[in-house]
N, C-alpha and C positions, 0 to 999 in steps of 0.2 A: 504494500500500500504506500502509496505518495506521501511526503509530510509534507503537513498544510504550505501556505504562501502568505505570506503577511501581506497585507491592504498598504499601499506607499500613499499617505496625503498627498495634494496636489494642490498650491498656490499658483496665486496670481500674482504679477506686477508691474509696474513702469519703470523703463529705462530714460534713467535721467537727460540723457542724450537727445533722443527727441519722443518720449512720449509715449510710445507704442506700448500695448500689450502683452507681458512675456508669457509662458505656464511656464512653473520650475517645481522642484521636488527636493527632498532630503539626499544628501547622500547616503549612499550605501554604503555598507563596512569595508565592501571588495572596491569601491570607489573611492572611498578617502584613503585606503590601504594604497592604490596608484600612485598617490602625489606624497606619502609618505613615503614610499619606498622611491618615488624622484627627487626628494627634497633632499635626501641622504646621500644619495651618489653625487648631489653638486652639479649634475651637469646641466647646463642652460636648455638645452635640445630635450631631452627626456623631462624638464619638469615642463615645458612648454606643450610638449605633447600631452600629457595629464592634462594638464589644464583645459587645454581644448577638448579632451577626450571625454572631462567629466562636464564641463557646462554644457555640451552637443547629447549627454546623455540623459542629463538632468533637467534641461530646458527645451523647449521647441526652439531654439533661434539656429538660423541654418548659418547666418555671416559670420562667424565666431571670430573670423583673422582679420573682421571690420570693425569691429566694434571698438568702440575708445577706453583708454585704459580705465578711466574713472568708472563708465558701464562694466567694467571686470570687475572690480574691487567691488563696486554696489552690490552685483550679481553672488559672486562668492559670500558676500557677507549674510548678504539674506536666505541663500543656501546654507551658509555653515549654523546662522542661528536657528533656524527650521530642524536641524542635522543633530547639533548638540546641547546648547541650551539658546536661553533667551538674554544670559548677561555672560559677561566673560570680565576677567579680575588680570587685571594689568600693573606693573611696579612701576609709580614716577616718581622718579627726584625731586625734591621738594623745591625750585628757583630758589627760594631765599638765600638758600644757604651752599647749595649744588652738590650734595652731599645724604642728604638723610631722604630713604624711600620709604614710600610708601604706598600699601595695596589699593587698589580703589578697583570697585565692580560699577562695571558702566554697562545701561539696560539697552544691548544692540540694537533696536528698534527705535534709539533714540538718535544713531548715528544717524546724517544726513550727508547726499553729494552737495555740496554748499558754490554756489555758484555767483563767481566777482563780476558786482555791476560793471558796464562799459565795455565787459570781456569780448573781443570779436576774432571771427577769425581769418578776417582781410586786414588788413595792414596794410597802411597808404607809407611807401620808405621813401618816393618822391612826388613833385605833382604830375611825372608821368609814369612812373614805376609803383606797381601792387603786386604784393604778395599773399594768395592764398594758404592757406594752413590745414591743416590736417592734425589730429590729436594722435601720441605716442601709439606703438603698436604695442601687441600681447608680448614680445620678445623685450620692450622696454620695460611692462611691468614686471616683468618677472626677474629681470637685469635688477629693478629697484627694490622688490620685495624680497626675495630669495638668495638672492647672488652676495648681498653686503659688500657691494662695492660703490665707492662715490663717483662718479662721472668725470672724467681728468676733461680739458679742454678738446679733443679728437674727439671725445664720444658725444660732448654737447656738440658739437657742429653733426658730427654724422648722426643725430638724431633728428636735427633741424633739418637737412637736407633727407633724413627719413618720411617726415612732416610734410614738405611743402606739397601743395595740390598742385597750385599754379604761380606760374610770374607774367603779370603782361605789364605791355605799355601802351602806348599810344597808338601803336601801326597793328599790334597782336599779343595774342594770348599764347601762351607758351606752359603746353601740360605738360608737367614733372613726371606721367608716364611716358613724355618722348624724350625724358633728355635724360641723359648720363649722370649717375652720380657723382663724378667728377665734374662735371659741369654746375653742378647745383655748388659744389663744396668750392667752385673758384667763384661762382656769383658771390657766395658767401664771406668770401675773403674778400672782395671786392669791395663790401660797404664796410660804411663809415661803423665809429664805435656805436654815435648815438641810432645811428639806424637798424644795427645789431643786437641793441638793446629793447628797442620797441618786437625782436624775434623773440628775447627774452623775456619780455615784461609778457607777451603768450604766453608761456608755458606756465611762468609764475602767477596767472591769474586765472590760469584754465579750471573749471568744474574739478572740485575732487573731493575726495572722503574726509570729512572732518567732524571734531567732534571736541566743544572746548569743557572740563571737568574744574571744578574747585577740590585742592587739596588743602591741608593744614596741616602744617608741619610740627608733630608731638611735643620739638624741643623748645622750638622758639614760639609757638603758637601763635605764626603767619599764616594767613590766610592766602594764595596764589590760584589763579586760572592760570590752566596750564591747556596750549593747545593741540591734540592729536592727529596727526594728518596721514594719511596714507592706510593700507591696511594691514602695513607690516604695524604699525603703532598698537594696532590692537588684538594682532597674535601674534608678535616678534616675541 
């Protein structure tokens, strides 16, 4: 005789990005077992592959290597809280002192993708040159969340030139699916500082996972908001 099969809930949600209606579900033990058993070996390739493996198995969405990385983080977070609990308990340093931690359980459902007024993602660098944007891919998240590495100045530019959609000007529009990456990375060397920083000031303002918590520090009985950004902040 068969043993039974367990009933899997089935949620709903919006992806921050634009809106749309997801279905997503719990992981399963042999699912989350995948990206545990990728997160160990280290290798960028195999936890990337997890990762797509479990949101395409757990969710209807069929564009997974489209998706922006803020809709990853959202996505996972609302799968892992569906998966294990409803709050998850994280160590912070207390600012005052930079020194004394402390636990604090934050109710996952309170995390939001928090999105900076003014945020766009056309950028005017002259009055005839525009550059379209495009948000980090699943190989960047995973680079930020998994890898613990900081981005040296090569990987910011070759993410930026990962990024762009398009460059036009005045005569034409020019898709970053026709042109060479080398071509993107000497446009990029090309501008000025302050017009390299308007690439920068995108990224730093782009949609992402945030979540701001008051702590109090036992010793000094400082009161501190302290802010959490990304999703490594809330299972690193």
């Amino acid at each position: 005789m068969a043993l039974p099969k367990l009933n899997v809930p089935k949620y709903k949600m919006k992806l921050p990005s634009d809106g749309r209606t997801v279905n997503y579900r719990p992981f399963l033990v042999k699912e989350e077992k995948l990206l545990l058993l990728a997160t160990e070996t280290g290798e960028q390739a195999e936890i990337v592959t997890a990762i797509k493996d479990i949101i395409k198995v757990c969710t209807d969405i069929q564009d997974v290597d489209l998706l922006p990385t803020f809709d990853i983080e959202f996505l996972f977070l609302q799968i892992r809280t569906k998966s294990v609990g409803e709050s998850v308990e994280v160590s912070i340093t207390c600012p005052d002192d930079g020194e004394t931690v402390v636990p604090v359980s934050i109710p996952l459902n309170e995390i939001k993708v928090i999105k900076t007024k003014g945020h766009k993602t056309d950028i005017k660098l002259s009055d005839e040159v525009m550059i379209s944007m495009g948000y980090p891919s699943l190989d960047t998240f995973v680079q930020t969340n998994f890898m613990g590495e900081e981005p040296g100045v090569d990987q910011v530019f070759e993410m930026a030139a990962s990024c762009v959609a398009s460059i036009s000007d005045a005569e034409e529009v020019h898709e970053a699916s026709d042109t060479s990456r080398d071509e993107l990375l000497e446009f990029f060397d090309q501008l000025s500082s302050k017009q390299f920083m308007k690439i920068q000031d995108f990224f730093e303002s782009m949609p992402k996972l945030q979540h701001t918590v008051q702590v109090t520090n036992p010793n000094t009985k400082v009161e501190s908001d302290v802010v959490l950004e990304g999703l490594a902040a809330f299972f690193g």
